[in-house]
DSSP file (Angstrom, degrees, kcal/mol; ACC not computed):
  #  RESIDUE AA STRUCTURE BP1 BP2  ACC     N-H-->O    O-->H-N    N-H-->O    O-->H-N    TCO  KAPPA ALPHA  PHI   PSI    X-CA   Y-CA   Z-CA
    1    1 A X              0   0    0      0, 0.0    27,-0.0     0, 0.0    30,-0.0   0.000 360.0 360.0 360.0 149.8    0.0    0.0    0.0
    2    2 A X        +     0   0    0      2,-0.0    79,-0.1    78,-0.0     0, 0.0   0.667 360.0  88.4 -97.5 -20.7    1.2    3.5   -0.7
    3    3 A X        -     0   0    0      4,-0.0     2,-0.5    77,-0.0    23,-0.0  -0.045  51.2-177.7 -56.5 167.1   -0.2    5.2    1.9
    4    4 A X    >   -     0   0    0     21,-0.1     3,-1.4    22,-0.0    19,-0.2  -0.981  45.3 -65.4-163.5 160.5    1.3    5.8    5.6
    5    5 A X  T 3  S+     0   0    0     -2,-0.5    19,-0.2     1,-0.2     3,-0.1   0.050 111.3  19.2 -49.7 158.1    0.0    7.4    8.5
    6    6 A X  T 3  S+     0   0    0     17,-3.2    -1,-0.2     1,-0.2     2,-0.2   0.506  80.7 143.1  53.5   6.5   -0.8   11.3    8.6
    7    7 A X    <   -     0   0    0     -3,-1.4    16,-2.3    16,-0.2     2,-1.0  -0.387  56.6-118.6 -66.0 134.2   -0.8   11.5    5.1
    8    8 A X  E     -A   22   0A   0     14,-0.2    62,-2.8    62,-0.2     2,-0.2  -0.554  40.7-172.0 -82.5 129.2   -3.5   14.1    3.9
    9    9 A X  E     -AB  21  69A   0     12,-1.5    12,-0.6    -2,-1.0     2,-0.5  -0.723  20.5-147.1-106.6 159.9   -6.0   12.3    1.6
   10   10 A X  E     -AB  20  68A   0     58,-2.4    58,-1.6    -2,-0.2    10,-0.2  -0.945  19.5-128.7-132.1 136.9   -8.7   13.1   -0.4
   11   11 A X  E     - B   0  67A   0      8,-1.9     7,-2.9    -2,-0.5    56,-0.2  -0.294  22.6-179.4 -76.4 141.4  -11.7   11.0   -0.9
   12   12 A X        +     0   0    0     54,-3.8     2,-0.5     5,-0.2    -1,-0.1   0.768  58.2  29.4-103.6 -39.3  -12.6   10.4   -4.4
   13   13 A X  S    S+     0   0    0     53,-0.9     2,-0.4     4,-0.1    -1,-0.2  -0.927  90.1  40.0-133.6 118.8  -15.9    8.1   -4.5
   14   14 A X  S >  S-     0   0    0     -2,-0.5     3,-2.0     1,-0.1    -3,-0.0  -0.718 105.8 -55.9 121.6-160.0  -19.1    7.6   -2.2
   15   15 A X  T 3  S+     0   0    0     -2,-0.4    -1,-0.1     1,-0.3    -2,-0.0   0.540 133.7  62.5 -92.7  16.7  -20.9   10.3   -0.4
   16   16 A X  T >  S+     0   0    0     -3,-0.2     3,-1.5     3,-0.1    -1,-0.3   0.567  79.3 135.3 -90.2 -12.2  -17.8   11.5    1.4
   17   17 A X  T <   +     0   0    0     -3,-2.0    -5,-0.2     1,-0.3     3,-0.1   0.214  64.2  29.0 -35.1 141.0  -16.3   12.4   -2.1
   18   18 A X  T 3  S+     0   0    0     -7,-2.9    -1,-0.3     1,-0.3    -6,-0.1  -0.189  97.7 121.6 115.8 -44.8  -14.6   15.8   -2.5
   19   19 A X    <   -     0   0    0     -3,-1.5    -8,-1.9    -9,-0.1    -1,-0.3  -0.023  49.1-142.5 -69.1 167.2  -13.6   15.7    1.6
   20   20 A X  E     +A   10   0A   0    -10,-0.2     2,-0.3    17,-0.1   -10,-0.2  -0.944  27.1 149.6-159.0 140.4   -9.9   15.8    3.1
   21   21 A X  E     -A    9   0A   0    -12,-0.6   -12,-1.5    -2,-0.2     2,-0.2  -0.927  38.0-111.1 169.6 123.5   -8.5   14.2    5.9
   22   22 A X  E     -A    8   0A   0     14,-0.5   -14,-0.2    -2,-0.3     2,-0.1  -0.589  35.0-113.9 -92.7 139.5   -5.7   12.8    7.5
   23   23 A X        +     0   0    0    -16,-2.3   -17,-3.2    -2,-0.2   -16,-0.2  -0.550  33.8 165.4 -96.2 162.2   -5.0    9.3    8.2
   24   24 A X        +     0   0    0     10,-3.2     2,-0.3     1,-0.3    -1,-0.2   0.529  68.6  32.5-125.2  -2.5   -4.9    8.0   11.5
   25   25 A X  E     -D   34   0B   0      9,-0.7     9,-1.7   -21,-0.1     2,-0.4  -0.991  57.8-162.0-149.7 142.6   -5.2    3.7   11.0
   26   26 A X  E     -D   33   0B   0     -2,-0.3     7,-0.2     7,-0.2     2,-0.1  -0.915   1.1-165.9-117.8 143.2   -3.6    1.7    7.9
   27   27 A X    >>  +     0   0    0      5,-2.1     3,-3.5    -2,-0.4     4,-1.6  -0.731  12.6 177.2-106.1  71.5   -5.3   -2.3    7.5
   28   28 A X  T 34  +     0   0    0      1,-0.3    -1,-0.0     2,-0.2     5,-0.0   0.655  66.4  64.2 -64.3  -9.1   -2.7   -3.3    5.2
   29   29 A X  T 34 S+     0   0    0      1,-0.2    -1,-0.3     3,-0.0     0, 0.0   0.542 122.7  18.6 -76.0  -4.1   -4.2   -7.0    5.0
   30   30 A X  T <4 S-     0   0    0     -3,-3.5    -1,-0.2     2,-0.1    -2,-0.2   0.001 111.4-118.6-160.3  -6.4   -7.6   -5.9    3.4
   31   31 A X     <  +     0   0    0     -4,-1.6    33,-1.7     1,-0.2    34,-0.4   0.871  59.5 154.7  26.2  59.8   -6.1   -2.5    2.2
   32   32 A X  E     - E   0  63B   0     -5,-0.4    -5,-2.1    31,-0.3     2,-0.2  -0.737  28.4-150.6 -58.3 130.1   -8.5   -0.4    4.2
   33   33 A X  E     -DE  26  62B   0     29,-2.0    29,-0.9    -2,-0.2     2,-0.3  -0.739   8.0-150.2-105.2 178.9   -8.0    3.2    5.6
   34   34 A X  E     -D   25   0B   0     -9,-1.7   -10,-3.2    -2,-0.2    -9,-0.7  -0.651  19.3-154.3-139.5 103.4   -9.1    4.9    8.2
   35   35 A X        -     0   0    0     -2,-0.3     2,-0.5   -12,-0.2   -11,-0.2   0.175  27.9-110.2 -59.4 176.6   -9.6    9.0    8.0
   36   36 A X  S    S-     0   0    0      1,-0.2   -14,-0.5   -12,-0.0    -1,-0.1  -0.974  99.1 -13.9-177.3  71.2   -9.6   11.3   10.3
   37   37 A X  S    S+     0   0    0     -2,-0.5     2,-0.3     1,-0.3    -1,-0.2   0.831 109.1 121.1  52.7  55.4  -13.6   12.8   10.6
   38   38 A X        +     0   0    0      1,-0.3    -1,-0.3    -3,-0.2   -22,-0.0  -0.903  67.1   6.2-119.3 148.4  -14.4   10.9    7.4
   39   39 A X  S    S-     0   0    0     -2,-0.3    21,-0.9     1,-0.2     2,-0.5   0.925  85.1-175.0  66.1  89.4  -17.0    8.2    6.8
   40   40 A X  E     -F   59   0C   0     19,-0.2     2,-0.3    -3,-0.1    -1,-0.2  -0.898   8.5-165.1-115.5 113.4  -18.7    8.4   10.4
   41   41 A X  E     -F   58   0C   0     17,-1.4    17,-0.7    -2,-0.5     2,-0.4  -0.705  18.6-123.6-125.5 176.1  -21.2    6.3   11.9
   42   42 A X  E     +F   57   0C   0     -2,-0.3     2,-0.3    15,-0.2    15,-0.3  -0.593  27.8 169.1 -69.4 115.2  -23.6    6.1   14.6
   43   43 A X  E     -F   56   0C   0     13,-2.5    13,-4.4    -2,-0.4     2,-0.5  -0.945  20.0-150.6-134.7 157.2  -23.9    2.9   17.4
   44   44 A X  E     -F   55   0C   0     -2,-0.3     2,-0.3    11,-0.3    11,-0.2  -0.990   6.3-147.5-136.8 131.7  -25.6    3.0   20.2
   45   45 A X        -     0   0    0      9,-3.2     9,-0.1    -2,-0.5    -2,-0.0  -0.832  20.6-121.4-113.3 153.5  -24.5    1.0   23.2
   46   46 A X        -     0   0    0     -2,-0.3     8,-0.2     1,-0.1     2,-0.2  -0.057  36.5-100.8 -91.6-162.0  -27.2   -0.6   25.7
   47   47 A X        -     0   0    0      6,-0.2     2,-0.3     5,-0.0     5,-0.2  -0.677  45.3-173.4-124.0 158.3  -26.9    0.4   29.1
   48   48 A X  B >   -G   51   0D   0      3,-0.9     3,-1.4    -2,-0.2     0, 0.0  -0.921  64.0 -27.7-160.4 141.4  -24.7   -2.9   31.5
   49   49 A X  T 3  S-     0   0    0      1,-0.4     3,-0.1    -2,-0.3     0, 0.0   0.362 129.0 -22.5  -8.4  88.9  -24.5   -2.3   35.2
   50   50 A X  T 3  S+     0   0    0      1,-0.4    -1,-0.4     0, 0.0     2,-0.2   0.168 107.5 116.4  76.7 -15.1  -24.6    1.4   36.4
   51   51 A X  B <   -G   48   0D   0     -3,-1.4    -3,-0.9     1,-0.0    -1,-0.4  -0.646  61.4-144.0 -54.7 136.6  -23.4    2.4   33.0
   52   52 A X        -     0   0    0     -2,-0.2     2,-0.5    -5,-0.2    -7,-0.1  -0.806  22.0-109.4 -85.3 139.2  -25.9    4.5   31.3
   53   53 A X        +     0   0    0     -2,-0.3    -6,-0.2    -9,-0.0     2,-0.1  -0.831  38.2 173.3-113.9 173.9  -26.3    4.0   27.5
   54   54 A X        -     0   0    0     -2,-0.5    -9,-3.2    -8,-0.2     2,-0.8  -0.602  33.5-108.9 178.8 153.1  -25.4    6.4   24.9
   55   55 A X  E     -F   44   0C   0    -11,-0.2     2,-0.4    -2,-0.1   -11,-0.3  -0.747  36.1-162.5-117.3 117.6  -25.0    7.0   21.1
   56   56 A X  E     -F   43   0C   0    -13,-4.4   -13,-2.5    -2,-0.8     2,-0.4  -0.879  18.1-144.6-118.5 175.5  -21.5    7.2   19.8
   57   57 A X  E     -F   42   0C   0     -2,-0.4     2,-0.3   -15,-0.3   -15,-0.2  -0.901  28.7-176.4-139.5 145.5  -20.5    8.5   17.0
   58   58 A X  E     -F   41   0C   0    -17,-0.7   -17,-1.4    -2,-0.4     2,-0.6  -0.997  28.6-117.0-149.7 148.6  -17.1    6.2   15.3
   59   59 A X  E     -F   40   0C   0     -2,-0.3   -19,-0.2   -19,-0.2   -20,-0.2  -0.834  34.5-153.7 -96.3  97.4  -14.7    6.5   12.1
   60   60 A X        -     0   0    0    -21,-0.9   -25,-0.2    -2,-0.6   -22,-0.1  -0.083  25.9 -91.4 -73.6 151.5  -15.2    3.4    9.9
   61   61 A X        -     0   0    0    -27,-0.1     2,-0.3     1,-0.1   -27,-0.2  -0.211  38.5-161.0 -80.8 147.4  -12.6    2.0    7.6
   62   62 A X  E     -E   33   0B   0    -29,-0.9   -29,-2.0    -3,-0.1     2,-0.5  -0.854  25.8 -99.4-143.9 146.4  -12.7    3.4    4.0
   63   63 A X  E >   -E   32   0B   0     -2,-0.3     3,-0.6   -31,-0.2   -31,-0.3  -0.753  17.4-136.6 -87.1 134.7  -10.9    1.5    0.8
   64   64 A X  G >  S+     0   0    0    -33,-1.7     3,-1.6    -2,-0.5   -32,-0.1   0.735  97.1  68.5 -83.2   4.1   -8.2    2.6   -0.1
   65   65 A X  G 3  S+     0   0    0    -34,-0.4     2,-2.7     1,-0.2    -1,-0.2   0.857  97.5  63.9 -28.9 -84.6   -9.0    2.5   -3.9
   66   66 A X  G <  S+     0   0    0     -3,-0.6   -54,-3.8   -53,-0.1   -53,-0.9   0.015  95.1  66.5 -88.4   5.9  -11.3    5.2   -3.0
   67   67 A X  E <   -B   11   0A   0     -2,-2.7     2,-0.3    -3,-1.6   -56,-0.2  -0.950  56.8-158.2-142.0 143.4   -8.5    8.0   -1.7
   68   68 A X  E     -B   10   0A   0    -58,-1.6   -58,-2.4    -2,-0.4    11,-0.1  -0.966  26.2-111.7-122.8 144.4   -5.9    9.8   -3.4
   69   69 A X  E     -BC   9  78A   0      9,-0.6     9,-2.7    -2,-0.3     2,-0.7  -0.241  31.7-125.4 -44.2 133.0   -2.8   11.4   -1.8
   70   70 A X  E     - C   0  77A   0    -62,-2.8     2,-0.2     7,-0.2     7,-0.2  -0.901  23.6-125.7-109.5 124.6   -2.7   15.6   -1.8
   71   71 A X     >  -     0   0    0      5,-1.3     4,-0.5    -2,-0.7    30,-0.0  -0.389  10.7-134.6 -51.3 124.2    0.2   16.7   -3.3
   72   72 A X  T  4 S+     0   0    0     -2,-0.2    -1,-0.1     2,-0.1    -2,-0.0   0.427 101.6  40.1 -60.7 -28.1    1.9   19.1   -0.7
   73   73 A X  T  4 S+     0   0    0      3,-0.2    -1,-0.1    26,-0.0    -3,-0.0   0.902 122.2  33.7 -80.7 -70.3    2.6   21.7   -3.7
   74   74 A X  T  4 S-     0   0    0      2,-0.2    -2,-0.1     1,-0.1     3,-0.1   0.732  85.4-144.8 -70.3 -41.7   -0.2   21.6   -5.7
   75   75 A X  S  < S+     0   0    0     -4,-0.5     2,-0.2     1,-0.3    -3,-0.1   0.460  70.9 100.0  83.7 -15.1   -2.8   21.1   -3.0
   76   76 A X  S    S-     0   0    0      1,-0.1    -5,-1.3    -6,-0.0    -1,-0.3  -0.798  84.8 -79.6 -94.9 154.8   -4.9   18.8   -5.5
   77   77 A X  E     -C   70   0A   0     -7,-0.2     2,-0.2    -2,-0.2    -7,-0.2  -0.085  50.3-167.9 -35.4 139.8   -4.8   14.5   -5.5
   78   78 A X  E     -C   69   0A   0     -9,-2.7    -9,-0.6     1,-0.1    -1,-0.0  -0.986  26.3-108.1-140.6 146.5   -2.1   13.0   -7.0
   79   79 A X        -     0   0    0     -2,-0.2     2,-0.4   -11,-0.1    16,-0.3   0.214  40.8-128.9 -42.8 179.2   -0.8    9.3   -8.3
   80   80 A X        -     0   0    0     14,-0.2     2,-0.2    15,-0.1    14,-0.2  -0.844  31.2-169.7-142.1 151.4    1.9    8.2   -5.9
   81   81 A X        -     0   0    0     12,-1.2     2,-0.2    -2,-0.4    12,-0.1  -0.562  16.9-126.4-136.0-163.4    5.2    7.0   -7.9
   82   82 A X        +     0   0    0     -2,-0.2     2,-0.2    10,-0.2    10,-0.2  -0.769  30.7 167.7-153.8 106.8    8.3    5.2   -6.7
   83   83 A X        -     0   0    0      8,-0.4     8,-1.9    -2,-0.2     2,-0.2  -0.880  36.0-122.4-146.1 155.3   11.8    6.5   -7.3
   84   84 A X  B     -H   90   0E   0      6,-0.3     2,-0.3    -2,-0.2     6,-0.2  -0.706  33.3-148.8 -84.0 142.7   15.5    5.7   -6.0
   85   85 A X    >   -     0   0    0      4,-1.4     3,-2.0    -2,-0.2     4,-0.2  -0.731  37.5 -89.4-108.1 169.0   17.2    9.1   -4.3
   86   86 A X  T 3  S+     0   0    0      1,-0.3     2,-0.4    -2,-0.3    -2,-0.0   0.885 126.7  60.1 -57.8 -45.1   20.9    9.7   -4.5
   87   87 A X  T 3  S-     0   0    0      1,-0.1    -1,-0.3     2,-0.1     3,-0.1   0.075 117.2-105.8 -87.2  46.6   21.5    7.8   -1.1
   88   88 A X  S <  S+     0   0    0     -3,-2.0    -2,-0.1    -2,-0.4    -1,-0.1   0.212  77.3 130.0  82.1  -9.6   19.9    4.3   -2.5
   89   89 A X        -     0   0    0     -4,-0.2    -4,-1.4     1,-0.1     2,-0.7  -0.535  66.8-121.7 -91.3 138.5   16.5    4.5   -0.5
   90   90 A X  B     -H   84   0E   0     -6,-0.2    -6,-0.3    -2,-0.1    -1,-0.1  -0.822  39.1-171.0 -93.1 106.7   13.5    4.0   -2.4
   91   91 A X        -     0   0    0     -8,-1.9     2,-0.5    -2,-0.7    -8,-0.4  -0.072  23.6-116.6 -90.8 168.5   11.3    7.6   -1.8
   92   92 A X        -     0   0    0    -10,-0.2     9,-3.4   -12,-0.1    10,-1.3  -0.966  35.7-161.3-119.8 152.3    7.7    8.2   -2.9
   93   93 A X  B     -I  100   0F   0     -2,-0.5   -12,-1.2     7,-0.2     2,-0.5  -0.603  22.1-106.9-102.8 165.0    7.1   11.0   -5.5
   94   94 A X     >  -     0   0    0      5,-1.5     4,-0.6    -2,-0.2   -14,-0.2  -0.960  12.9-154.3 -73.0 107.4    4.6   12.8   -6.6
   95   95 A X  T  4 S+     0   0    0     -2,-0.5    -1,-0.2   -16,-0.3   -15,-0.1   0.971  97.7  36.4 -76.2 -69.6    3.2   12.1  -10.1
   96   96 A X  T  4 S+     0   0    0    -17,-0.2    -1,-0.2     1,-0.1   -16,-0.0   0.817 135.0  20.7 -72.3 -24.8    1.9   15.8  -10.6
   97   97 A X  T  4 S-     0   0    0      2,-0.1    -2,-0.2    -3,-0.0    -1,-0.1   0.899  85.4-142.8 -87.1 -68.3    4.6   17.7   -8.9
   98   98 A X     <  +     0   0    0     -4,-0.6     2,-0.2     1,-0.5    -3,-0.2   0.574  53.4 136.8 135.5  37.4    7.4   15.2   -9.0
   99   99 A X        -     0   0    0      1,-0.1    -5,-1.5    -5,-0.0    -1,-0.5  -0.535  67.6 -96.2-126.7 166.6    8.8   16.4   -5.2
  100  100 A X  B     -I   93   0F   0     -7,-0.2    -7,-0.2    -2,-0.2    -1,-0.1  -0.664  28.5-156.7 -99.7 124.0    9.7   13.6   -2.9
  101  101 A X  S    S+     0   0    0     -9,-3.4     2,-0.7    -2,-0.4    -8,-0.2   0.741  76.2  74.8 -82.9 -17.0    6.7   12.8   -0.4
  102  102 A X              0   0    0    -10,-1.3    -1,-0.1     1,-0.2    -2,-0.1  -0.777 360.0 360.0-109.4 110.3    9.1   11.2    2.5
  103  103 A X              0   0    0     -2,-0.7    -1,-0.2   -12,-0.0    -2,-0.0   0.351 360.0 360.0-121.0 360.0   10.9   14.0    4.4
């Protein structure tokens, strides 16, 4: 997966489209993300010995098809690339900018 934590995302598809959003959990087995006040739902937990219950509100796992990286220049999504940097370590780039995402 090309992502890594804190990266700013933007949602591409579903009724969050268009929204922005850092991530805060990677599921690299099932290549789920999980954003950062994106795709939020509602449970309600019953009430268990002197607890009261209560409505929570939770951030659900998103695919990561469904997100593109924002380019740090440009400020629009961008493709993710893969490129060698002078001291051997394989960096991510930017596809519209071409600037090294790992600083």
């Amino acid at each position: 997966m090309k992502f890594k934590l804190n990266d700013l995302v933007q949602v591409m598809r579903g009724k969050e489209s268009g929204k922005q959003g850092k991530i805060v959990a990677i599921n690299k087995a099932h290549t789920h993300v999980k954003i950062e006040g994106i795709n939020i739902a509602v449970r309600h937990v019953k009430p268990s010995r002197g607890q009261p219950g209560e409505i929570t509100k939770k951030e659900m796992l998103l695919d990561a098809s469904n997100v593109m990286l924002v380019c740090p220049e440009t400020k629009k999504p961008t493709r993710i690339g893969y490129t060698v940097d002078k001291n051997g370590r394989k960096v991510r780039i930017s596809k519209k900018s071409g600037k090294n995402l790992d600083k």
